[in-house]
C-alpha positions in Angstrom: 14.0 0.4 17.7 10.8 -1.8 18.2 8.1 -0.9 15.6 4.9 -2.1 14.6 2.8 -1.6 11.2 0.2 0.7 11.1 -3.5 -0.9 12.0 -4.7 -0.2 8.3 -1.6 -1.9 6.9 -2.1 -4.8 8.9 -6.2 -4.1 8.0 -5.5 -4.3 4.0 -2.6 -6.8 3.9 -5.2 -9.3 5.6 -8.3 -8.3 3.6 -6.0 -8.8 0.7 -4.8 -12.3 2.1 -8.3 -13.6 2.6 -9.1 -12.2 -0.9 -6.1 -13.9 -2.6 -5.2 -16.6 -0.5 -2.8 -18.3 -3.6 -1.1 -15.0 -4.4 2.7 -14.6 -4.3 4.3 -13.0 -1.6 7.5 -12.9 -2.7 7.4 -8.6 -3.2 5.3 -8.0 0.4 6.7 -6.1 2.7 6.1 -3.3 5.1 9.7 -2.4 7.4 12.0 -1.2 4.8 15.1 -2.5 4.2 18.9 -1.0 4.9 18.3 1.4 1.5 15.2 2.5 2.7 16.9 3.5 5.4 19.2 5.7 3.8 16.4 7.7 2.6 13.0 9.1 3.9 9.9 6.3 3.6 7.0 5.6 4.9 8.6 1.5 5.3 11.0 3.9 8.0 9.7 4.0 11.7 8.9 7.0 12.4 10.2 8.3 16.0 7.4 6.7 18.0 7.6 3.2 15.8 5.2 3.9 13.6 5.9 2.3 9.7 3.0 3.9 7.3 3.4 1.8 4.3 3.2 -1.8 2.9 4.1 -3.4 -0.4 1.7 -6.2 -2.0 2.9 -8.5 -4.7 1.2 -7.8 -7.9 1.0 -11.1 -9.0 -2.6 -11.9 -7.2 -2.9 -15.4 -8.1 -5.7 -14.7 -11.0 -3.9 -12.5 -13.4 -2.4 -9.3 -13.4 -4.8 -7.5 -14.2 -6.6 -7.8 -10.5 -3.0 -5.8 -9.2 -4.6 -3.2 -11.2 -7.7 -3.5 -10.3 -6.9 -3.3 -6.7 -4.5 -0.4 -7.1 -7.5 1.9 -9.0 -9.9 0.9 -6.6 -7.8 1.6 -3.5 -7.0 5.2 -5.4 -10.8 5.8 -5.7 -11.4 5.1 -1.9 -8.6 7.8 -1.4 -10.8 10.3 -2.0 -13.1 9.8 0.9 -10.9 7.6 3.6 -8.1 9.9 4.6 -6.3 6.4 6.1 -4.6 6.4 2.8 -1.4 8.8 1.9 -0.5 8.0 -1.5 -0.4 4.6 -4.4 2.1 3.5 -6.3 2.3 1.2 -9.2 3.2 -0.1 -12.7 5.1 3.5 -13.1 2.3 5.4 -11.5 1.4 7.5 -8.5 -1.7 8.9 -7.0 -1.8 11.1 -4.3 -4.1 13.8 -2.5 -1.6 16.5 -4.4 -2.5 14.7 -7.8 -6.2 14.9 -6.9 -6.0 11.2 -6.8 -5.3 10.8 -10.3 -2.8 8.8 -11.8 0.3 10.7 -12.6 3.7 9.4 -13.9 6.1 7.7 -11.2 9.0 10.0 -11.2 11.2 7.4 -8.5 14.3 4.9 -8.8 11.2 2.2 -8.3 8.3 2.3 -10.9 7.3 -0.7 -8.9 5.9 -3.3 -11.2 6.0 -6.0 -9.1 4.1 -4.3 -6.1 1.5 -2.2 -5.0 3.0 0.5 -2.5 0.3 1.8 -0.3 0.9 4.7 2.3 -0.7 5.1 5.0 -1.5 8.5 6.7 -1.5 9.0 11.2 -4.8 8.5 10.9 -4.8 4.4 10.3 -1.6 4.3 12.9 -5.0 2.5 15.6 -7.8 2.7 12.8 -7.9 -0.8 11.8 -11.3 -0.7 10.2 -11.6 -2.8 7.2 -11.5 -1.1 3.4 -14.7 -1.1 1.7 -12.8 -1.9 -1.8 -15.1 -4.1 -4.1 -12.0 -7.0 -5.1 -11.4 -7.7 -1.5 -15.2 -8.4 -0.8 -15.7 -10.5 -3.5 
């Protein structure tokens, strides 16, 4: 099956690129791999080719505090742009059902070394950029 990345993963993987050009990349990713497959995720194309979710390395190139930085501040955005689904990092997961508060990651994954970010139908063609203060500066 062809698929293709929603527009506002594409949109924050390359704000974050320009942001961090130095960071690692070695945890990125966005099509899941065969044990994603085995299980429902957003890194799954959906029936039209659709995959709602990308991974960013948490290691920014600064320190690691900035992968928390970006992580909060994408979970405040949340609240108002209804592109994003759901966050998960360092053990933690906010959501629209969590109010967008951080709640304990019950998965296999607590994800320490990446950022997952889901993306809702609505950024499958809205590739507007994320007003998220790290990725401006």
């Amino acid at each position: 099956m062809r698929w293709q990345l929603s527009s506002s993963g594409l949109t924050l993987r390359d704000q974050v690129n320009r942001a961090f050009p130095d960071r690692d990349r070695r945890s990125d990713g966005s099509i899941g791999d065969s044990s994603h497959s085995a299980r429902v995720s957003d890194h799954n194309p959906d029936a039209k080719g659709w995959v709602r979710a990308i991974d960013i390395d948490a290691d920014l190139g600064r320190d690691r505090k900035s992968a928390f930085v970006l992580a909060n501040q994408l979970r405040i955005l949340a609240r108002r742009d209804r592109r994003l689904k759901y966050i998960i990092f360092s053990g933690k997961y906010a959501s629209r059902q969590t109010l967008w508060r951080w709640v304990k990651y019950r998965g296999i994954n607590p994800h320490e070394h990446h950022i997952h970010v889901s993306f809702t139908k609505k950024g499958d063609k809205n590739g507007n950029p994320f007003k998220v203060a790290i990725l401006e500066s």
